[in-house]
TIROKE-714440 format. One line per field, with one value per residue (C-alpha): residue number from 1; residue in one letter; z, y, x. Coordinates in steps of 0.001 Angstrom, whole numbers, plus 500000, padded with zeros to 6 digits. Layout:
<atoms>
n (NUM / ...)
res (A / ...)
w (Z / ...)
v (Y / ...)
u (X / ...)
</atoms>
This chain:
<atoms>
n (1 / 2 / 3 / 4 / 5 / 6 / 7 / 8 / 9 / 10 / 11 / 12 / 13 / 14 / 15 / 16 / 17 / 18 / 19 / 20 / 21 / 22 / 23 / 24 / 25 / 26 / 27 / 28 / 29 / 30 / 31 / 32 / 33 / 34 / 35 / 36 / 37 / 38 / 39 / 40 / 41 / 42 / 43 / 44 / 45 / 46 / 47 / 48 / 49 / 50 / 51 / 52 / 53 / 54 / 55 / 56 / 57 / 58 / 59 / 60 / 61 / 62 / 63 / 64 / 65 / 66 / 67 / 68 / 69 / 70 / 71 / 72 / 73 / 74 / 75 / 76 / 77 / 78 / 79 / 80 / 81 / 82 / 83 / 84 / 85 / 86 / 87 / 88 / 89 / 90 / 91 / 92 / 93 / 94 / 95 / 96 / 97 / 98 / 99 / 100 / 101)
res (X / X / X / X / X / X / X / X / X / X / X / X / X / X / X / X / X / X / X / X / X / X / X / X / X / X / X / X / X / X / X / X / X / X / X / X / X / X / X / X / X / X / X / X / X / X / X / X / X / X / X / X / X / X / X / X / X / X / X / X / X / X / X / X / X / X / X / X / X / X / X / X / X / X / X / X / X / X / X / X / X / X / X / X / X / X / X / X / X / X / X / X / X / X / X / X / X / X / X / X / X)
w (494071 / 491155 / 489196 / 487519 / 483697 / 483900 / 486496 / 487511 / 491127 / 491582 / 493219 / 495337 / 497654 / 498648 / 501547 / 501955 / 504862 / 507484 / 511123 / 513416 / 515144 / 512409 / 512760 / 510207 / 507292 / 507412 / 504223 / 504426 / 501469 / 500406 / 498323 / 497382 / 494808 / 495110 / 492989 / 495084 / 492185 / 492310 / 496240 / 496401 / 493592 / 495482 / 499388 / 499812 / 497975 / 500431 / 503323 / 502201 / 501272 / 504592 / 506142 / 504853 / 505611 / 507876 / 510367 / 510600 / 512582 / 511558 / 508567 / 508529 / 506246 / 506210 / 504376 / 504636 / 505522 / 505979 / 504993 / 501602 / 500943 / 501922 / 499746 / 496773 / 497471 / 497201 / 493737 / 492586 / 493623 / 496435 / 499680 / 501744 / 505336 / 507349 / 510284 / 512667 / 514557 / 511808 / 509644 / 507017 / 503975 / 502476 / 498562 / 496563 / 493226 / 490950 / 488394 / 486092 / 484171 / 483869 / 487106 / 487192 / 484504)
v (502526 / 501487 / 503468 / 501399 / 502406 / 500911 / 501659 / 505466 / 506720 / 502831 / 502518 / 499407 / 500565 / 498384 / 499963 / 498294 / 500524 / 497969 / 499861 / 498956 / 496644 / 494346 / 491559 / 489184 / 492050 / 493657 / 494462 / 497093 / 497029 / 499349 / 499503 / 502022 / 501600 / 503333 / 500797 / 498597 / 495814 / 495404 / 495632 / 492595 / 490769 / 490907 / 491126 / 487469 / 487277 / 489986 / 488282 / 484678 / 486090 / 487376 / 484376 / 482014 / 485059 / 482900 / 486001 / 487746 / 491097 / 492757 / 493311 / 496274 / 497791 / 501196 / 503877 / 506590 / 506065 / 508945 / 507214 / 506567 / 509959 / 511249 / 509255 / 509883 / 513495 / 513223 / 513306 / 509926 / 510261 / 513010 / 512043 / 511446 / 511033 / 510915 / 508345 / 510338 / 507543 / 507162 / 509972 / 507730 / 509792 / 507353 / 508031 / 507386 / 505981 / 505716 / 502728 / 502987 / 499969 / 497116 / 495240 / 494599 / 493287)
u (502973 / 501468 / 498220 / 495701 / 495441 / 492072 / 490097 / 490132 / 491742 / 492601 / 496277 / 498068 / 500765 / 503270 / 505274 / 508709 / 510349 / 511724 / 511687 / 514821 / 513373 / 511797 / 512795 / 510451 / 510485 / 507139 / 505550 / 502340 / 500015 / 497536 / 494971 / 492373 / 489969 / 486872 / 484949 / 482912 / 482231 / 486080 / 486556 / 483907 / 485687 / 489297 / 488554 / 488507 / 492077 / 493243 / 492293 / 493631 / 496907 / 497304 / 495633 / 498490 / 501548 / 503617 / 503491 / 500417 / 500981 / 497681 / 494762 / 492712 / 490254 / 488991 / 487484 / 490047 / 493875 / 496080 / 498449 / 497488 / 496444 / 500420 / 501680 / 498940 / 499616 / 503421 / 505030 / 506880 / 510580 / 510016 / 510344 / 506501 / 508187 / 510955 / 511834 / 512422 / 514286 / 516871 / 516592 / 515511 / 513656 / 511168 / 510676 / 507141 / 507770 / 504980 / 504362 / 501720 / 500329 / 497449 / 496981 / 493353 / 490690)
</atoms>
């Protein structure tokens, strides 16, 4: 996860956990940014990157995601869930730096 030092309660989430039965390695990405000028400015990129993804398995947008809010809630390096299929503990691990203007 990495923390805009710009642009306050800004984060993208990139979610690497690949289930058992992935078989085209899935990447979920998140982002929350509750400045509208800057949603505008980036939707279209969103939706083109996924657009040319050479497997498209789905694009949402919302205003609330509970899954976002675990992981903003957990602290970096502490496990946010566990697969219950596998036992696998997924970790958060925070970044913090400058990636938007």
């Amino acid at each position: 996860m990495f923390k805009s030092s710009q642009l306050t309660d800004t984060y993208f989430i990139a979610d690497l956990y690949r289930e058992m039965t992935d078989q085209v390695d899935n990447v979920t990405f998140y982002i929350k940014c509750p400045h509208q000028v800057v949603i505008e400015q980036i939707k279209h990129y969103l939706r083109r990157f996924f657009d040319k993804a050479d497997c498209q398995i789905a694009y949402e947008k919302n205003c609330a995601s509970m899954a976002v809010n675990n992981i903003l809630a957990s602290k970096s390096g502490s496990v946010y869930r566990v697969i219950e299929e596998t036992n696998y503990k997924q970790k958060v691990i925070f970044q913090s730096g400058s990636f938007t203007n």
